[in-house]
C-alpha positions as CSV (number, residue, x, y, z in Angstrom):
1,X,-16.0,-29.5,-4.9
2,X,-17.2,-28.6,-1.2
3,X,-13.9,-29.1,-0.3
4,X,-13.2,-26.7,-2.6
5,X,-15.8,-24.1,-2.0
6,X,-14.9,-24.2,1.8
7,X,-11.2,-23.2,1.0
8,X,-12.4,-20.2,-1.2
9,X,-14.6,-19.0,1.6
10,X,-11.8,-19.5,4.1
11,X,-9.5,-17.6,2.1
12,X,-11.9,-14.8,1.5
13,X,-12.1,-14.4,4.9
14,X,-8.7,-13.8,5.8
15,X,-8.3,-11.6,3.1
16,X,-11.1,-9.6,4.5
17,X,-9.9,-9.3,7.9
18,X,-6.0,-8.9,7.0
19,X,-7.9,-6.0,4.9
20,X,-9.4,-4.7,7.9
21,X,-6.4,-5.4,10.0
22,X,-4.3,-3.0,7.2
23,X,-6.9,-0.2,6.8
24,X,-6.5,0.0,10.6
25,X,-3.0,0.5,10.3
26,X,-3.3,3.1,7.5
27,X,-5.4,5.1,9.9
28,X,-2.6,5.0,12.1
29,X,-0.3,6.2,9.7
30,X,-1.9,8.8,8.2
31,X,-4.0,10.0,11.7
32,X,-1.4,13.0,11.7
33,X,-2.3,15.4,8.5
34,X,-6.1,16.0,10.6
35,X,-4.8,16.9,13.8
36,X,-1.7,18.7,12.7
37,X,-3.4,22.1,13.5
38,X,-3.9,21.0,17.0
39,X,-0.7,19.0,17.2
40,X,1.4,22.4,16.5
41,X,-1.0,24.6,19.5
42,X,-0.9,21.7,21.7
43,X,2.7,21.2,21.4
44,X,4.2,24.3,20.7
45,X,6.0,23.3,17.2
46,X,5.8,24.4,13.5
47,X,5.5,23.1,10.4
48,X,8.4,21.6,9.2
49,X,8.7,20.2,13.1
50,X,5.7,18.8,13.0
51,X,6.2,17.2,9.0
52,X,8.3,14.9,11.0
53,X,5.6,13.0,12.4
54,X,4.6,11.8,8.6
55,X,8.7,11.6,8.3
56,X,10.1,9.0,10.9
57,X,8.0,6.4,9.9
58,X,8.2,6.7,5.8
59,X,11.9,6.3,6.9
60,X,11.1,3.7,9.4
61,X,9.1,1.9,6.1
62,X,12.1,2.6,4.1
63,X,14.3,1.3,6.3
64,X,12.1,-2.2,6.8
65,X,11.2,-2.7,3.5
66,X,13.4,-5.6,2.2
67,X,13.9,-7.3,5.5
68,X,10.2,-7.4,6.2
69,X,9.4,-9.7,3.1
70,X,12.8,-11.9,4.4
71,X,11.3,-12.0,7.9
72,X,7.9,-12.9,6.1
73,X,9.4,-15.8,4.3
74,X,11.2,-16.9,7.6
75,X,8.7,-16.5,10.3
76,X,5.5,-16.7,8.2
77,X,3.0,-14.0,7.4
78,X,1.0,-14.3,9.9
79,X,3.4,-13.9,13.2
80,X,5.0,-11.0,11.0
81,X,1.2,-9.2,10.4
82,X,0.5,-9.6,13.8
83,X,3.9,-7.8,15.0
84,X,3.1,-5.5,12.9
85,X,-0.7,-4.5,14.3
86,X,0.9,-5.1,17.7
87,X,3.5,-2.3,17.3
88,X,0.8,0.5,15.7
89,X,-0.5,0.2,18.9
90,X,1.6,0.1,21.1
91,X,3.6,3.1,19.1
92,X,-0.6,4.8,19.2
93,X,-0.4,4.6,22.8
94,X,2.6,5.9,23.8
95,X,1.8,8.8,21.5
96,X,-1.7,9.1,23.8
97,X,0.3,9.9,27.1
98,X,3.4,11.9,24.9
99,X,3.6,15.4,26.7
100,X,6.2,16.4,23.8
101,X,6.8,16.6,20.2
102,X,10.5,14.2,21.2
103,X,7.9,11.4,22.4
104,X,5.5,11.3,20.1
105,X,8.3,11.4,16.9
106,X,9.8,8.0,19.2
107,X,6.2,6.7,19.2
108,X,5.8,7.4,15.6
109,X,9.1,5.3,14.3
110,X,7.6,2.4,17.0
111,X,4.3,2.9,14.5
112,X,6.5,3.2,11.3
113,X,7.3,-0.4,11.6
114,X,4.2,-2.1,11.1
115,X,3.7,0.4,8.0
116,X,6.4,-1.7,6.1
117,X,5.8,-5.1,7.8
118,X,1.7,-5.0,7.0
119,X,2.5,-4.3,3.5
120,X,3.8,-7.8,2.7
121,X,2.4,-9.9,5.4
122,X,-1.4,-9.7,4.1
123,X,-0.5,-10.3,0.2
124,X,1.8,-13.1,1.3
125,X,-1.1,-14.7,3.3
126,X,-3.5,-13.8,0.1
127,X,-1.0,-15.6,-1.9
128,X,-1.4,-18.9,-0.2
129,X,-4.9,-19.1,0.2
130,X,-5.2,-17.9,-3.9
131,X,-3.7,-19.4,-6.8
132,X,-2.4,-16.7,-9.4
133,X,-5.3,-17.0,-11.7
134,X,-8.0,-16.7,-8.7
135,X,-5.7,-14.0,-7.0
136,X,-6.9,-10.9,-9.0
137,X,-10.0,-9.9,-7.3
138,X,-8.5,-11.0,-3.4
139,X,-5.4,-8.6,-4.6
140,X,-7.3,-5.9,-6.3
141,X,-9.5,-5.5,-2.8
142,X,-6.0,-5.8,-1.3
143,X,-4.6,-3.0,-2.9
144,X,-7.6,-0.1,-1.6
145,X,-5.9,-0.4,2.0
146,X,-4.2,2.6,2.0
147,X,-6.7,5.2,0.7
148,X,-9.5,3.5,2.3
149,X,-7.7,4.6,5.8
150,X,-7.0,7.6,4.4
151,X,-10.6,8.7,3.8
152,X,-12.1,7.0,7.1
153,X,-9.5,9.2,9.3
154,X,-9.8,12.3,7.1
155,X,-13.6,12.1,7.6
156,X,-13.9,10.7,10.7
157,X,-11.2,12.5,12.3
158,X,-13.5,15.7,13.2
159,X,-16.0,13.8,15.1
160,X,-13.0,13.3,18.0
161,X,-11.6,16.7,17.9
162,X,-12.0,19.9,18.8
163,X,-10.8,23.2,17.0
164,X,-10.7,25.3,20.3
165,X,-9.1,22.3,22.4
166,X,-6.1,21.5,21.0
167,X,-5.4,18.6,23.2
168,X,-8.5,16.5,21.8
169,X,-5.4,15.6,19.0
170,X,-5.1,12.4,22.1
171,X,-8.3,11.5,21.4
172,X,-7.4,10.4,17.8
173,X,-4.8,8.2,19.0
174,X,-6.8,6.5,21.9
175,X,-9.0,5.7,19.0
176,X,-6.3,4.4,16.4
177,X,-5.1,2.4,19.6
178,X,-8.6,0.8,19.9
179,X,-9.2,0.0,16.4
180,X,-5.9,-1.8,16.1
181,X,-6.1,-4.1,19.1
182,X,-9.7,-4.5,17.8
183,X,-7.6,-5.9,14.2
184,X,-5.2,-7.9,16.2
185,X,-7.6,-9.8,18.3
186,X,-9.4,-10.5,14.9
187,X,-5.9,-11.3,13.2
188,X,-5.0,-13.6,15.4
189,X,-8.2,-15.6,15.8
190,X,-8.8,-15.9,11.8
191,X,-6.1,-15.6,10.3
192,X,-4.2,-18.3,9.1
193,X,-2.6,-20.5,6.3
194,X,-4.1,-23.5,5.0
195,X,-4.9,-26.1,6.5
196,X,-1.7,-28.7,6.3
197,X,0.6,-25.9,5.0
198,X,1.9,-25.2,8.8
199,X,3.4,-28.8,9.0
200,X,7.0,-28.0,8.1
201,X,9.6,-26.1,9.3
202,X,10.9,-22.9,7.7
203,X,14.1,-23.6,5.7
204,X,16.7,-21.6,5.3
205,X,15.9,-18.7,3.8
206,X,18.3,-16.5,2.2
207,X,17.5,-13.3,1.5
208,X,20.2,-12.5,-1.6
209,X,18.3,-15.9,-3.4
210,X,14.8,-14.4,-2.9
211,X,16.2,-11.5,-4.8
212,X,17.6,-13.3,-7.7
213,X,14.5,-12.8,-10.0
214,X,14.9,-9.9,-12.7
215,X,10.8,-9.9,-12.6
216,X,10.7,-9.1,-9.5
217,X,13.3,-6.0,-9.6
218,X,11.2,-4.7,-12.5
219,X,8.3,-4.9,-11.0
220,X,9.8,-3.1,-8.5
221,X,11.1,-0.5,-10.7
222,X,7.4,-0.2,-12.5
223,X,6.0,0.4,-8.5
224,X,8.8,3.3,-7.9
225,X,8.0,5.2,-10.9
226,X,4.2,4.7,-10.2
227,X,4.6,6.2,-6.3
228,X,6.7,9.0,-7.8
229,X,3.9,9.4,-9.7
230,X,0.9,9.1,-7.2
231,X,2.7,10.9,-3.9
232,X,3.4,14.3,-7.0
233,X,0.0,14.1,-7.8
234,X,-1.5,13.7,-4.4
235,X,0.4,16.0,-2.8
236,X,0.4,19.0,-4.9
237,X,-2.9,18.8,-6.1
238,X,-4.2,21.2,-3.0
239,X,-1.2,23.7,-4.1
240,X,-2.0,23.5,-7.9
241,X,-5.9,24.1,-6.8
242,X,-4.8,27.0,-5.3
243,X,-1.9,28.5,-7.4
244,X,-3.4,28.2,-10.7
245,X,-7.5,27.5,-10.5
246,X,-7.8,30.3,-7.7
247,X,-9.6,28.0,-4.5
248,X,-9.2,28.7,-1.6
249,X,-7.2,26.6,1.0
250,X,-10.4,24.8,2.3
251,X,-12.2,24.1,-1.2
252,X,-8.6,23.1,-2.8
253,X,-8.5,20.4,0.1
254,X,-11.8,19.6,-0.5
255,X,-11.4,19.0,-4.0
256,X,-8.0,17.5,-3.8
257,X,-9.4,14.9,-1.4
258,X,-11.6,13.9,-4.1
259,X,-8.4,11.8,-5.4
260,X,-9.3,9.4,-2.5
261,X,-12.5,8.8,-3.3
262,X,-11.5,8.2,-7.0
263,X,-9.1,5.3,-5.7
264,X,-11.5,3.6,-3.9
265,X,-13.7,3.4,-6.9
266,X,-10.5,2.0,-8.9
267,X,-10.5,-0.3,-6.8
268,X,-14.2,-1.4,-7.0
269,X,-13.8,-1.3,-11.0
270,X,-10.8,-3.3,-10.8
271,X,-12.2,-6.3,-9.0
272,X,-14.2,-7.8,-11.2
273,X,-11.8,-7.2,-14.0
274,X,-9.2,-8.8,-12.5
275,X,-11.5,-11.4,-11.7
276,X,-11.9,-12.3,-15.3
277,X,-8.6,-11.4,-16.7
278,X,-6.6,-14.4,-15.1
279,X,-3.6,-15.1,-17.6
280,X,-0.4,-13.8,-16.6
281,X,0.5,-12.4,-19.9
282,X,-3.1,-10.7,-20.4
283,X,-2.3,-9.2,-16.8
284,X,0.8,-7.9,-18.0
285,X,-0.2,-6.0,-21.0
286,X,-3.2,-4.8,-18.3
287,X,-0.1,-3.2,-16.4
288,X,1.5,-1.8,-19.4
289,X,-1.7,-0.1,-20.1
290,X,-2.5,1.1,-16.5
291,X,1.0,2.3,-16.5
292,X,0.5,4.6,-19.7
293,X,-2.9,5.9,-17.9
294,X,-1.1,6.7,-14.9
295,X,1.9,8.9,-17.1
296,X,-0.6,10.6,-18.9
297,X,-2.6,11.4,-15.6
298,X,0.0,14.0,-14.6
299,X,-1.0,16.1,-17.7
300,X,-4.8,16.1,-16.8
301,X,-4.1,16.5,-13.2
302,X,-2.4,19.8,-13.8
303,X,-4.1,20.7,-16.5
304,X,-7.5,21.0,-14.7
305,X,-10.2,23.3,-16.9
306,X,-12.0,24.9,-13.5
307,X,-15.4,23.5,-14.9
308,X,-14.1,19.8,-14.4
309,X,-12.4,20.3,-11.4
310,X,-14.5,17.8,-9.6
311,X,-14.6,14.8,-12.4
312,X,-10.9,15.6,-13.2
313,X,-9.8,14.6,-9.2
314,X,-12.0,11.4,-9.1
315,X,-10.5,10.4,-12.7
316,X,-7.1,11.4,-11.3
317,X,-7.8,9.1,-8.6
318,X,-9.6,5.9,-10.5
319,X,-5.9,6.1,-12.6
320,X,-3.7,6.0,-9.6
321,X,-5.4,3.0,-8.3
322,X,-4.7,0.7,-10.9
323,X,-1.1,0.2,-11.2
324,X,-1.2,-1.0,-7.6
325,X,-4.3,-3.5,-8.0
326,X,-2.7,-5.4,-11.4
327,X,1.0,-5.2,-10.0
328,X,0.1,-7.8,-6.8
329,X,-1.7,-11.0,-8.3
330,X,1.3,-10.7,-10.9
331,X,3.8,-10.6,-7.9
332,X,3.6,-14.3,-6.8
333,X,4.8,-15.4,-10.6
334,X,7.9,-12.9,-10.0
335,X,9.2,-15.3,-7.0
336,X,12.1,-17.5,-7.5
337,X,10.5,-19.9,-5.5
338,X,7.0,-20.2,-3.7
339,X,9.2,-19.6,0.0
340,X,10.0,-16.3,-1.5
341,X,7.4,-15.0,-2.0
342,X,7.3,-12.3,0.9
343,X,11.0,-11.4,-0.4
344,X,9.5,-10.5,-3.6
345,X,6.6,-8.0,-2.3
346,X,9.5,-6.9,0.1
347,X,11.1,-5.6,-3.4
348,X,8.4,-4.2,-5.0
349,X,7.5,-2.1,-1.2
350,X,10.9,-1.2,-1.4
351,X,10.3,0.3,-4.6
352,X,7.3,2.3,-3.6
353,X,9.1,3.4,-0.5
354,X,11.5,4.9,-3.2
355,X,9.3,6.4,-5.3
356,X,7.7,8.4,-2.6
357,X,10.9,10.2,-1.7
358,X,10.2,12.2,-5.1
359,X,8.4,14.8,-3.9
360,X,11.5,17.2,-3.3
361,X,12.6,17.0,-6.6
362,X,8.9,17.9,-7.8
363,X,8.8,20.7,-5.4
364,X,11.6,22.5,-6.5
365,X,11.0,22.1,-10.1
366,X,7.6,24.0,-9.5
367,X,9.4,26.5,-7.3
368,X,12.0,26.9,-9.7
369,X,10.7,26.3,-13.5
370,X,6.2,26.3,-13.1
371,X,4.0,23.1,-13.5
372,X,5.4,22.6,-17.1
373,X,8.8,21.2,-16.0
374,X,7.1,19.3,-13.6
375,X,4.5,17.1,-16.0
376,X,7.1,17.0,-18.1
377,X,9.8,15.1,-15.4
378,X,6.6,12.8,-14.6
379,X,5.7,12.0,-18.0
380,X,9.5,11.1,-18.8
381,X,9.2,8.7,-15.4
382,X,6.0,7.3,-17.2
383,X,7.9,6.3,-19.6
384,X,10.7,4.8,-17.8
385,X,7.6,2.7,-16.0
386,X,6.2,1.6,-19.1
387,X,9.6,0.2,-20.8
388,X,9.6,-1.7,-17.5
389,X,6.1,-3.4,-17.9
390,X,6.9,-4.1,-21.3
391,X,10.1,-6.3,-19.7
392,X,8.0,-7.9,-17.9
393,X,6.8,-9.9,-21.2
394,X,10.1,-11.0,-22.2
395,X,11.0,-12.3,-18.4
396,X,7.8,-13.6,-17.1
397,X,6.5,-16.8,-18.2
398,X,3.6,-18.3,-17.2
399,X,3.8,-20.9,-14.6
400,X,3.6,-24.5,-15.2
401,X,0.4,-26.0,-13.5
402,X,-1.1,-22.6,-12.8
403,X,-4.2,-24.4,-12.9
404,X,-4.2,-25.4,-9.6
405,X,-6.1,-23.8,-6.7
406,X,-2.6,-22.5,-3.9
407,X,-5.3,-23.9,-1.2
408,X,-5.6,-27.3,-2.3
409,X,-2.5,-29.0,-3.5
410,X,-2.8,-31.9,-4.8
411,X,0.6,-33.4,-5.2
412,X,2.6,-34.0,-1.7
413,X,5.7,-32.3,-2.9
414,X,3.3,-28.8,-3.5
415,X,2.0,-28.9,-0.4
416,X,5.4,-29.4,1.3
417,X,7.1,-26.8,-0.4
418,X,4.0,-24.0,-0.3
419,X,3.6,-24.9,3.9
420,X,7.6,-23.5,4.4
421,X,6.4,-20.5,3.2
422,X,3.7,-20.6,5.6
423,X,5.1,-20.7,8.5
């Protein structure tokens, strides 16, 4: 039993500083959108120039996001996470000395890379230190990462800048460049897999086998039509705000950045839920349902009385955290075998990397035929991520011994096969 409760704390732990490693790199990514005002002054480009600093490394992601869960399963999670906080910063600091806009886009695909590579690495590393059952709350904390760096660079960006000094934009990366070799000195002292797990050498790992399992392409498929979901709903909120309720451009942001907060509380909510719902079918039908929420989102979202602007945003956002914290404890179960496991959250990120490339088509519909069309192409995506969800039932089973703890083995041949994916 102490045994026991030592390995829980361990793995705790590491999820909490792999957490703290990711949020680091989401402030990387997402450091842009507050200084683009001064990025534009400072370096003498325009908008759509300067879009293609949140560009290059969406691509870069894009790009990375299968081979970074084979690369997982090959090299282990933790060499991969580490690359990953590694090349933020060095990608941040280049961007501190770039004297032009062809620099700092090069120091932005260096920084796109550990965008993809982060996003497996930590739920790998969560997955050996959790069984499925226990995985739920590690995995729901897991899966705030991205808007909890989105608020704490949104907030805290102001306190480095300057309005009438348009080259205090530097000052933001010198402090993204701190915070991640900060993670990665952190990273590398505590992370790590279980104890006896390292003993074995990687096998082979082939990266068409990983992606054998239909569970793990629906999955996938239920992540895409989520992110084309989220990224609509995030990102033309401020224009809906200020098209149809009448704001101005610094209340719609304002409101809009409300969604944030509302994901952050999702993810609160959903810990302790996922704490107590621990069978894989129960955590299913929890996805269908948090997929149905997140289709009938889009109607509230831009349907917002101007009354309830406020509660409608932080609702908007509670909803479009949920998908994302059920979809990763149910991951692991989606893997052919336990050394795939990083090829299957490779998939799913793939997925999401997908689903975020739908904000053209959203765009133009408004343009073209009002917000009308537009809830009514996302609902109709809804759907097509709820029939996916509901596959889910008929192609993943519960797995046999699920009982026991992914920290402790206790059969020889478990702890062999689980330390290959470790390394």
């Amino acid at each position: 039993m102490e045994a026991r409760k030592s390995s829980s704390a361990r793995g705790w732990l590491v999820t909490l500083v792999g957490m703290l490693a990711a949020v680091a790199i989401a402030i990387n990514m997402f450091k842009v959108p507050p200084t683009m005002g001064l990025l534009m002054a400072d370096l003498g480009i325009g908008p759509a120039l300067g879009g293609w600093l949140m560009t290059v490394p969406t691509v870069t992601g894009l790009v990375l996001a299968l081979p970074s869960g084979g690369l997982t399963d090959k090299f282990g999670p933790k060499k991969v996470g580490l690359f990953a906080i590694l090349s933020a910063a060095v990608g941040s600091l280049i961007g501190s000395f770039a004297p032009n806009i062809e620099l700092l886009l090069f120091s932005r695909f260096v920084e796109g890379l550990s965008f993809a590579l982060i996003g497996v690495a930590v739920p790998a590393i969560i997955a050996l230190w959790f069984s499925p059952e226990k995985s739920g709350a590690p995995m729901a904390i897991w899966s705030g990462w991205v808007p909890i760096g989105m608020l704490a660079i949104f907030t805290g960006a102001n306190l480095f800048i300057a309005a009438d000094d348009p080259g205090t934009w530097a000052n933001v990366w010198w402090l993204s460049t701190a915070l991640l070799v900060a993670a990665a000195v952190l990273y590398l002292v505590f992370v790590k897999a279980p104890e006896g797990y390292a003993a074995e050498d990687a096998p082979k790992i082939s990266l068409v086998e990983g992606m054998k399992s239909p569970s793990t392409w629906l999955l996938a498929v239920v992540f895409a039509m989520f992110a084309f979901i989220m990224y609509a709903v995030s990102t033309f909120a401020p224009t809906y705000c200020m098209e149809e309720l009448g704001y101005s451009l610094e209340d719609s942001n304002l409101y809009s950045s409300l969604i944030t907060v509302g994901m952050i509380l999702g993810v609160v909510l959903m810990t302790p839920v996922l704490n107590k719902v621990v069978r894989l079918k129960s955590r299913i039908w929890l996805l269908v349902a948090s997929m149905v929420l997140t289709a009938l989102i889009a109607v509230l979202a831009f349907n917002v009385p101007p009354s309830a602007t406020v509660a409608v945003m932080i609702i908007t956002g509670i909803v479009l955290q949920l998908v994302p914290a059920v979809i990763w404890p149910i991951a692991p179960s989606a893997a052919v075998a336990p050394v795939y496991i990083g090829t299957t959250f490779g998939v799913i990120a793939l997925g999401r990397s997908i689903g975020g490339f739908g904000n053209a088509s959203i765009g133009t519909l408004i343009e073209t035929s009002g917000w009308g069309a537009a809830v009514m192409l996302l609902v109709g995506i809804g759907v097509v991520g709820v029939a996916a969800c509901l596959a889910l039932l008929k192609f993943l089973k519960e797995p046999a011994g699920a009982a026991a703890p992914a920290g402790a083995p206790t059969e020889p041949a478990e702890a062999e096969a689980a330390g290959r994916s470790a390394r």
